[in-house]
KETI-456686 format. One record per residue: residue number from 0; x negated, y negated, z of N, C-alpha, C, O in turn. Coordinates in nm, 4 decimals, decimal comma, padded with zeros to 6 digits. Atoms other than C-alpha are relative to their C-alpha. Example, Ala and Ser with C-alpha at 12.3 -4.5 7.8 and 13.67 -1.06 7.14 Angstrom:
<atoms>
+-----+----------+----------+----------+----------+----------+----------+----------+----------+----------+----------+----------+----------+
!   i !      nxx !      nyy !      nzz !     caxx !     cayy !     cazz !      cxx !      cyy !      czz !      oxx !      oyy !      ozz !
+-----+----------+----------+----------+----------+----------+----------+----------+----------+----------+----------+----------+----------+
!   0 ! -00,0890 !  00,1190 !  00,0000 ! -01,2300 !  00,4500 !  00,7800 ! -00,0900 ! -00,1200 !  00,0000 ! -00,1936 ! -00,1181 !  00,0665 !
!   1 !  00,0820 !  00,1190 ! -00,0060 ! -01,3670 !  00,1060 !  00,7140 !  00,0770 ! -00,1090 !  00,0730 !  00,0261 ! -00,2198 !  00,0899 !
+-----+----------+----------+----------+----------+----------+----------+----------+----------+----------+----------+----------+----------+
</atoms>
This chain:
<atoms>
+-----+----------+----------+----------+----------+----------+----------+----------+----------+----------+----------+----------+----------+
!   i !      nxx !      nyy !      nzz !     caxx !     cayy !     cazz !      cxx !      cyy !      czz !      oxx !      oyy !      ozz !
+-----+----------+----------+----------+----------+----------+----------+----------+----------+----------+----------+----------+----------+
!   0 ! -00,1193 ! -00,0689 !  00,0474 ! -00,4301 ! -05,6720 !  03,8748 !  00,0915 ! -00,1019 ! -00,0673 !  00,1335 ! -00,2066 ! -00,0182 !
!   1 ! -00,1358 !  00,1408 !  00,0820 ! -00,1784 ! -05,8620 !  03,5972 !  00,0919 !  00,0514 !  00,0361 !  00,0955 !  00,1646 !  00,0844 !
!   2 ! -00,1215 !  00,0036 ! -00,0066 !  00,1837 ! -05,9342 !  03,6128 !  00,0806 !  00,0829 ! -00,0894 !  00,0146 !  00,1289 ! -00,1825 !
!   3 ! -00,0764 ! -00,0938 !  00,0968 !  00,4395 ! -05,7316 !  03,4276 !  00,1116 ! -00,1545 ! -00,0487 !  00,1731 ! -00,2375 !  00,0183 !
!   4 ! -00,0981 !  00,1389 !  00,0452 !  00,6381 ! -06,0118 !  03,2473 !  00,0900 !  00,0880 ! -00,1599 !  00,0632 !  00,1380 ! -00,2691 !
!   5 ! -00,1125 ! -00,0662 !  00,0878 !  00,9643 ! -05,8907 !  03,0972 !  00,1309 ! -00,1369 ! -00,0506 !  00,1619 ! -00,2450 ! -00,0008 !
!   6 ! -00,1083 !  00,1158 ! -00,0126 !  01,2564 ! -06,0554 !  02,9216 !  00,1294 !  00,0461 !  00,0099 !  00,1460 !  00,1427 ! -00,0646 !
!   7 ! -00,1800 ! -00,0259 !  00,0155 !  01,6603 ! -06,0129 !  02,9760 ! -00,0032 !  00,0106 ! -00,2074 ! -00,0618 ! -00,0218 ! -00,3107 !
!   8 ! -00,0578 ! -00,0541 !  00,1798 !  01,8316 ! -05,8751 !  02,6511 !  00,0050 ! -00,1757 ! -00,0804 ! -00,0427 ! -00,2167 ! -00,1862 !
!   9 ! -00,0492 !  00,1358 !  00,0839 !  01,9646 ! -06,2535 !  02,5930 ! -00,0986 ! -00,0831 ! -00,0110 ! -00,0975 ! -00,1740 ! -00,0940 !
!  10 !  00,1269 !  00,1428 !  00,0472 !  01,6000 ! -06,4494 !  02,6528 ! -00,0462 !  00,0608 ! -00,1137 ! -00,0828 ! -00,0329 ! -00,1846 !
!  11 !  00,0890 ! -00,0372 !  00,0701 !  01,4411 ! -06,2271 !  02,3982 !  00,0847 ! -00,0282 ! -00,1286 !  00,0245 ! -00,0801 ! -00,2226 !
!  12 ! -00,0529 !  00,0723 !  00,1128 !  01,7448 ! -06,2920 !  02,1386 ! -00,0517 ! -00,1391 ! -00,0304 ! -00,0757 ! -00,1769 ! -00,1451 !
!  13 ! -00,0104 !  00,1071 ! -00,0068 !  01,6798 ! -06,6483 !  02,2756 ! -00,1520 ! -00,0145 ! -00,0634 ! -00,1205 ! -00,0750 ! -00,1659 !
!  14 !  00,1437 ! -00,0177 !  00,0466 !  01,2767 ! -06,6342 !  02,1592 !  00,0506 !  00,0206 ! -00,1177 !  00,0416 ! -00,0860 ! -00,1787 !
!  15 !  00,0053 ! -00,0117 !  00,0989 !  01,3807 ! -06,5053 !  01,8639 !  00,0016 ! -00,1160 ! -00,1146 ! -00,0619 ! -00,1337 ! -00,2186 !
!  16 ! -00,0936 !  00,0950 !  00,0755 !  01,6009 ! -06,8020 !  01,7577 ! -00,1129 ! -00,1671 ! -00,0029 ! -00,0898 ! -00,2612 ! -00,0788 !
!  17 !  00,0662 !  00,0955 ! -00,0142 !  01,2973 ! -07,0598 !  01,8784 ! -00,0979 ! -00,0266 ! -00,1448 ! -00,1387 !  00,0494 ! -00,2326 !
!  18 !  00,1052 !  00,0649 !  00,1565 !  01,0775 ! -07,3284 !  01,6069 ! -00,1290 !  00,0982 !  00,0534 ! -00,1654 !  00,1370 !  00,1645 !
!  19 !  00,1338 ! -00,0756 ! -00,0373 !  00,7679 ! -07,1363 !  01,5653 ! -00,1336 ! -00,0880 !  00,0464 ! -00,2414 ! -00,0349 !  00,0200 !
!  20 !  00,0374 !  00,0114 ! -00,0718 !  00,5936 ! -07,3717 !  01,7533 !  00,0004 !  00,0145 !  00,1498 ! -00,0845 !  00,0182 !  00,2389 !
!  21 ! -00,0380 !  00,0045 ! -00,1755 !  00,7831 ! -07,3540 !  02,0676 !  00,0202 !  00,1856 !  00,0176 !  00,0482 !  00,2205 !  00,1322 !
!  22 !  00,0378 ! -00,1137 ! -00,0171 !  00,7556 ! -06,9681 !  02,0219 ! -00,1282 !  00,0097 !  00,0300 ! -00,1499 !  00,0709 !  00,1346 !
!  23 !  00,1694 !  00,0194 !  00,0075 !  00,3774 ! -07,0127 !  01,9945 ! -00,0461 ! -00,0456 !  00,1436 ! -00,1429 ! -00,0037 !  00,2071 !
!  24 !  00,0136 !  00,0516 ! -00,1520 !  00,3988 ! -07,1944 !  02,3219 !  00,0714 !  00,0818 !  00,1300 !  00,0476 !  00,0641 !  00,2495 !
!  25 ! -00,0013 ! -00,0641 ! -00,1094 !  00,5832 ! -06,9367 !  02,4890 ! -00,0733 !  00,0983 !  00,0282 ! -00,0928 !  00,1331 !  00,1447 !
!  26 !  00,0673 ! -00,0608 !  00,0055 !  00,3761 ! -06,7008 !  02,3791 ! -00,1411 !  00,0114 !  00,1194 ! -00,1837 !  00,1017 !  00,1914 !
!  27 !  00,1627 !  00,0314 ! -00,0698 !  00,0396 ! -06,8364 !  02,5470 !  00,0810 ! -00,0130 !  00,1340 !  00,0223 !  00,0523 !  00,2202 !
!  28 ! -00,0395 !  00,0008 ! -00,1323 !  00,3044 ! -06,9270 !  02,8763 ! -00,0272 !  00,1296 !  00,0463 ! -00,1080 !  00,1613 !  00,1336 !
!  29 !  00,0488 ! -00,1620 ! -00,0551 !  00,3214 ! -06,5447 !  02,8954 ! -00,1227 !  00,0620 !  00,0239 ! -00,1512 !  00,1360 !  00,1181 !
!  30 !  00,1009 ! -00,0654 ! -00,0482 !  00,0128 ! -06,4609 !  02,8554 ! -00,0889 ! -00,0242 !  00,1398 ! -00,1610 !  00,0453 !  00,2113 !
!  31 !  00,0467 !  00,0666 ! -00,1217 ! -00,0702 ! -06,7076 !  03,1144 !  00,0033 !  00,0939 !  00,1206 ! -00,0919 !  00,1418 !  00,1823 !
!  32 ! -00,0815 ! -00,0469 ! -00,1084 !  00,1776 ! -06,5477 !  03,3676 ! -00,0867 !  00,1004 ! -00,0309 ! -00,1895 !  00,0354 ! -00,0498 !
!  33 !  00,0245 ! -00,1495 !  00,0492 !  00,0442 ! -06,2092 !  03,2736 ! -00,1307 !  00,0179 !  00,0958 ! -00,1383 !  00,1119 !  00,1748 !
!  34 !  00,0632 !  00,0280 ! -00,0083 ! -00,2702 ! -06,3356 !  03,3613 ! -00,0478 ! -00,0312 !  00,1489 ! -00,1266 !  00,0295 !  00,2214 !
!  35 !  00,0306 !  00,0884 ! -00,1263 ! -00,2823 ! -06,5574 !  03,6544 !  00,1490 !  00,0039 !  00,0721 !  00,1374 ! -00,0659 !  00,1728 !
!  36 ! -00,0398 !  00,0692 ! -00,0732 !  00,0602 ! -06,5641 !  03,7905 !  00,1064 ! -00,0619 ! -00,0138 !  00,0962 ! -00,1561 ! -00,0925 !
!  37 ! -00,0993 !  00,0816 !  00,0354 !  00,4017 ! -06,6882 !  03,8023 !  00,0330 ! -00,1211 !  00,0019 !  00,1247 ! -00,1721 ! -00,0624 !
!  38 ! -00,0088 !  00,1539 !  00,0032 !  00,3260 ! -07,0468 !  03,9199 ! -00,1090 ! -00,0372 ! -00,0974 ! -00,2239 !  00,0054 ! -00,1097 !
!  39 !  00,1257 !  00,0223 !  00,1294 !  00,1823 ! -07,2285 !  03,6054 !  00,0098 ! -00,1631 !  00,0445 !  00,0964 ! -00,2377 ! -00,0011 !
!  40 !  00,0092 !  00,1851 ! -00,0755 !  00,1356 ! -07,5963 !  03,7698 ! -00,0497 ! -00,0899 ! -00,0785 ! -00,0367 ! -00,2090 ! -00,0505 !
!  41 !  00,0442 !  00,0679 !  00,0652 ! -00,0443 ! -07,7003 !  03,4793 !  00,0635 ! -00,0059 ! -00,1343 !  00,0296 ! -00,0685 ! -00,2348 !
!  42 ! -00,1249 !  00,1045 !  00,1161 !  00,2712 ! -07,7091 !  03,2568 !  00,0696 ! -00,0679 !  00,0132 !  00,0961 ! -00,1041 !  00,1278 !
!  43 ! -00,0607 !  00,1433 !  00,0329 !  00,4699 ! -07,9749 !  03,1245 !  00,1231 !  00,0434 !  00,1021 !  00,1852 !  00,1491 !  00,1138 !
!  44 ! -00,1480 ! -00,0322 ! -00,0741 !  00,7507 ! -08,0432 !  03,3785 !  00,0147 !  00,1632 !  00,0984 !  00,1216 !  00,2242 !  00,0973 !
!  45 ! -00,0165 ! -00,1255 ! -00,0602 !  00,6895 ! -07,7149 !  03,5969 !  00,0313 ! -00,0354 !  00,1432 ! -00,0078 ! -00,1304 !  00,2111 !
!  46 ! -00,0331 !  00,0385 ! -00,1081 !  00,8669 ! -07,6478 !  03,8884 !  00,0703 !  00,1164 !  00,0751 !  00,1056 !  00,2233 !  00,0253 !
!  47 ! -00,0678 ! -00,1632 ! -00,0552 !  01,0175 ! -07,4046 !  04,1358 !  00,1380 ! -00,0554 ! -00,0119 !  00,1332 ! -00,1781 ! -00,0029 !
!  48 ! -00,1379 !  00,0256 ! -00,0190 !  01,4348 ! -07,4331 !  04,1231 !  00,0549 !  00,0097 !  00,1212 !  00,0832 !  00,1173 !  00,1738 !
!  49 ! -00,0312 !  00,0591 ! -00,1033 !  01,5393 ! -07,5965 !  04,3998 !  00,1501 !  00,0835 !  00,0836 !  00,2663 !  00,0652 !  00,0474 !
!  50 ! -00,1579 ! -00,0516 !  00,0106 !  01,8017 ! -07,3668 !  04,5931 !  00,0060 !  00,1547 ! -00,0374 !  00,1113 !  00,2148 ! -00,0157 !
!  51 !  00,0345 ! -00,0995 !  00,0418 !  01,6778 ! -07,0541 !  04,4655 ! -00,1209 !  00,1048 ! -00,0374 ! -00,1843 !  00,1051 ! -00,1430 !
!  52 !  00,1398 ! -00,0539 ! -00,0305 !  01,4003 ! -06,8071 !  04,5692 ! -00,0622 !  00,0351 ! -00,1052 !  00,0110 !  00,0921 ! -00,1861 !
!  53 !  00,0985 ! -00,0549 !  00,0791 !  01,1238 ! -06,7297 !  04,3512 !  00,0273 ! -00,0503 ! -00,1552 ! -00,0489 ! -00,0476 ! -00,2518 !
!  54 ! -00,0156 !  00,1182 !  00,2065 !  01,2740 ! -06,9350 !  03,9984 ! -00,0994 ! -00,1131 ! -00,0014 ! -00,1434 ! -00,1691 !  00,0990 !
!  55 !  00,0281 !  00,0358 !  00,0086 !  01,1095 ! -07,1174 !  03,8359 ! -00,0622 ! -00,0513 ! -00,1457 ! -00,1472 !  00,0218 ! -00,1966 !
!  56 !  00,0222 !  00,0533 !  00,0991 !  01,0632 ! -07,3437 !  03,5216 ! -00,0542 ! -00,0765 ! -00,0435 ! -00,0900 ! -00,1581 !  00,0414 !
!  57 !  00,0641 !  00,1280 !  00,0373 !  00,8949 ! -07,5860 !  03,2822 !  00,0302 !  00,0167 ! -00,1834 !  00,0952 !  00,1011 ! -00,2452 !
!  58 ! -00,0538 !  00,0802 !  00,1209 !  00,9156 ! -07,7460 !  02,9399 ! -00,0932 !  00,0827 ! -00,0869 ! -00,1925 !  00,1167 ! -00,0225 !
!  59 !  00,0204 ! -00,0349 !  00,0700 !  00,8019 ! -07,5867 !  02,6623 ! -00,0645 ! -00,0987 ! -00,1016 ! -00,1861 ! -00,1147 ! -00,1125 !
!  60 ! -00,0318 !  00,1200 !  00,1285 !  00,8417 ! -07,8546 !  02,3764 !  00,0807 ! -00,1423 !  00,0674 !  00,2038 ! -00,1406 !  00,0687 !
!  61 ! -00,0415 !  00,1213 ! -00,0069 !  00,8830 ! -08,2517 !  02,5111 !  00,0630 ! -00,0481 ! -00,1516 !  00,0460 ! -00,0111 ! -00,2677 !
!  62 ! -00,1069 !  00,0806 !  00,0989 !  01,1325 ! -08,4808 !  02,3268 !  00,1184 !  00,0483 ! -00,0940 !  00,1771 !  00,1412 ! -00,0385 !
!  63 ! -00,1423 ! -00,0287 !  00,0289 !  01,4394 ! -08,4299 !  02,1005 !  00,0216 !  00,1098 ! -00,0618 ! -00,0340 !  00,1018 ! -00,1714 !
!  64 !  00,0123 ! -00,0618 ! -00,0931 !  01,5214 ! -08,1194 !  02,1496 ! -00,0774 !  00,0134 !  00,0849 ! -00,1873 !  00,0292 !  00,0319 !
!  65 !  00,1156 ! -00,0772 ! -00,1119 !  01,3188 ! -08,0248 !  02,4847 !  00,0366 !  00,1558 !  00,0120 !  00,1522 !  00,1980 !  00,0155 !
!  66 ! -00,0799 ! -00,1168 ! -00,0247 !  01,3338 ! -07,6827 !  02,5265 ! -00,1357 !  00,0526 !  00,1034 ! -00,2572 !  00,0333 !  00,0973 !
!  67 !  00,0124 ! -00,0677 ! -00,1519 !  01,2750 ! -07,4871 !  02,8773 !  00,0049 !  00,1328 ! -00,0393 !  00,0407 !  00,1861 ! -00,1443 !
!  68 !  00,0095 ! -00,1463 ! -00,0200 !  01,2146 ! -07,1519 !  02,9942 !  00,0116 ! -00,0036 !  00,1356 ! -00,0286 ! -00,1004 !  00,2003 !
!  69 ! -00,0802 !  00,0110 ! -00,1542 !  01,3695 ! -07,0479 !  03,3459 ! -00,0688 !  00,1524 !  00,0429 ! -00,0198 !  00,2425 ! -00,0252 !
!  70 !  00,0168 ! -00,1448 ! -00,0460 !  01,2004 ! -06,7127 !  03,5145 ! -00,0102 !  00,0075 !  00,1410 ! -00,0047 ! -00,0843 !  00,2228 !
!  71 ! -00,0517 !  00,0201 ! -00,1624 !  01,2197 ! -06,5514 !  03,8433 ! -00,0651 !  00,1380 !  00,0278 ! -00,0200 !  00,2409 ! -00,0225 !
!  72 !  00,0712 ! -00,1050 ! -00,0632 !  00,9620 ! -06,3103 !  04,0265 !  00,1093 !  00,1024 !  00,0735 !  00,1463 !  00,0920 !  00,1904 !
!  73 ! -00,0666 ! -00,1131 ! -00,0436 !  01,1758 ! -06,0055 !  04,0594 ! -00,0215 !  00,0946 !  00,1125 !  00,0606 !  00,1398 !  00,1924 !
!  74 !  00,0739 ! -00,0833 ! -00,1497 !  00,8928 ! -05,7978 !  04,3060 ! -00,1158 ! -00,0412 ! -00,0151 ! -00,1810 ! -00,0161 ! -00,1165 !
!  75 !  00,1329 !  00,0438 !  00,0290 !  00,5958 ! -05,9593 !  04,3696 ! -00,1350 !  00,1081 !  00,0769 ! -00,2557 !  00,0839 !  00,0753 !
!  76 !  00,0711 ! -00,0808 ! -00,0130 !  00,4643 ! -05,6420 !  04,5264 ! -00,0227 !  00,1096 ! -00,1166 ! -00,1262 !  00,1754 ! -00,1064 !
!  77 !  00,0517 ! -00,0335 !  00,1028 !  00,4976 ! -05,4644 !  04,1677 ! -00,0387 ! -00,1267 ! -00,0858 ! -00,0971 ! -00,1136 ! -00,1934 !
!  78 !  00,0857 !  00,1339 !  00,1226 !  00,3972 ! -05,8103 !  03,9951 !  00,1057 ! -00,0160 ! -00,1082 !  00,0539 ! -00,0167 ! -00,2199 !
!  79 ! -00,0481 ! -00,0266 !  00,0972 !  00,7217 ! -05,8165 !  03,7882 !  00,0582 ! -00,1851 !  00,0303 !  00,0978 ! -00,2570 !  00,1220 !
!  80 ! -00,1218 !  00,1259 !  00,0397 !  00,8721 ! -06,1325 !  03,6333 !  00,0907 !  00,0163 ! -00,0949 !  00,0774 !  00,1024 ! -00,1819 !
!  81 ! -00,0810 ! -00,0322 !  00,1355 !  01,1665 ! -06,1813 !  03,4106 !  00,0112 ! -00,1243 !  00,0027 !  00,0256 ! -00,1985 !  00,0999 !
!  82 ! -00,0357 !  00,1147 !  00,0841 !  01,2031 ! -06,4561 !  03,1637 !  00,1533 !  00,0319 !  00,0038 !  00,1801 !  00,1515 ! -00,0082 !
!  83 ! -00,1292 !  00,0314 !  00,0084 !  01,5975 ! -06,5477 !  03,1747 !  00,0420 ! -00,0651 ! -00,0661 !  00,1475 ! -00,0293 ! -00,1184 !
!  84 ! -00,0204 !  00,0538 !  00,0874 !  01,6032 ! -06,7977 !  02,9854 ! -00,0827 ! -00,0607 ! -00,0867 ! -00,1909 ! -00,0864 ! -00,0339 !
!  85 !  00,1329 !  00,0709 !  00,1041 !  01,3960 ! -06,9624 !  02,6816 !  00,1480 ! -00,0964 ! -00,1121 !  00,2357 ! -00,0468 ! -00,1829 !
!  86 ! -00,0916 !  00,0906 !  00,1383 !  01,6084 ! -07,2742 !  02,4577 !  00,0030 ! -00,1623 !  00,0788 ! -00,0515 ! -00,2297 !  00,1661 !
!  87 !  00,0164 !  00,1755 ! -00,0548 !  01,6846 ! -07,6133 !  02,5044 !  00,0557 ! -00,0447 !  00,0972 !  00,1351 !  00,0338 !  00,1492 !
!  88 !  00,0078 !  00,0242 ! -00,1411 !  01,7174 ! -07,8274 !  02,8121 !  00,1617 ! -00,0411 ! -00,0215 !  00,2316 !  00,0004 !  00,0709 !
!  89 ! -00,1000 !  00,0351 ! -00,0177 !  02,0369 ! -07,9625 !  02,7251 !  00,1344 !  00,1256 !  00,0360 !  00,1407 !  00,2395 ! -00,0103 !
!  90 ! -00,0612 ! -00,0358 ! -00,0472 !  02,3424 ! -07,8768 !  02,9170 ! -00,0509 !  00,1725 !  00,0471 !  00,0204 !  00,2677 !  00,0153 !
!  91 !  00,0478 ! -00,1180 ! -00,0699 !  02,1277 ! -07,5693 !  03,1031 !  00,0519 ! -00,0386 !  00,1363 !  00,0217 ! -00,1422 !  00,1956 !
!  92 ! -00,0048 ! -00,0428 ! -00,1660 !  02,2541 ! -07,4840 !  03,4426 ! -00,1197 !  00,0850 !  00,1217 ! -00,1056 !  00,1958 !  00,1734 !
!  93 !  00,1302 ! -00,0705 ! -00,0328 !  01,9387 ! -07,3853 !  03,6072 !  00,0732 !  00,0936 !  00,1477 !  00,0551 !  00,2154 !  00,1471 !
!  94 ! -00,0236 ! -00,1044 ! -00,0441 !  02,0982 ! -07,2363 !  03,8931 !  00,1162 !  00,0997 ! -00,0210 !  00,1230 !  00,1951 !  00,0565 !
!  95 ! -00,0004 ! -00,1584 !  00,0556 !  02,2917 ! -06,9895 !  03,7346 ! -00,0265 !  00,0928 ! -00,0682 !  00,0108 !  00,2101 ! -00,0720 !
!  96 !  00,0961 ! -00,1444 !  00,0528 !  02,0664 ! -06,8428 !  03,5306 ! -00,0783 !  00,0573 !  00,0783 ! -00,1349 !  00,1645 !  00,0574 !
!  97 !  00,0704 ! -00,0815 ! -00,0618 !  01,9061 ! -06,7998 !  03,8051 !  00,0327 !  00,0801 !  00,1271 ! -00,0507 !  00,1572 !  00,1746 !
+-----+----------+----------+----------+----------+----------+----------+----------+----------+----------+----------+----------+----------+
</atoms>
């Protein structure tokens, strides 16, 4: 059974606004999740957010900009995630997006 992977009104503006590589890369993250799963252990910088149940992020695009994506298993008995955030690492507050 796959995941339901959704985004907030503001990550999906935020996708919009991404280089079309680091769209390209969130792309395949999702399908990942979709796939296998909200922990992706085999991306860059992935990690659960320390402080806050079920978040959890990783890097998209290393070096100047880096840009992150922040999501957070909503019901893991319907399989739902939401993407919250997708843009660059600088000055992100990870726990209150999440």
């Amino acid at each position: 059974m796959s995941w339901d992977v959704r985004f907030t009104n503001k990550a999906k503006k935020q996708a919009r606004n991404l280089p079309p590589k680091v769209r390209e890369a969130l792309f395949i993250l999702v399908l990942e999740m979709k796939e296998l799963g909200p922990v992706r252990t085999a991306w860059l910088n992935y990690g659960r957010i320390k402080g806050k149940k079920d978040c959890h992020h990783c890097h998209l695009k290393k070096g100047k900009p880096t840009y992150v994506t922040i999501w957070k298993v909503t019901s893991k008995e319907s399989r739902l995630v939401e993407v919250r955030y997708v843009g660059t690492h600088e000055k992100t507050d990870y726990g209150q997006i999440c």
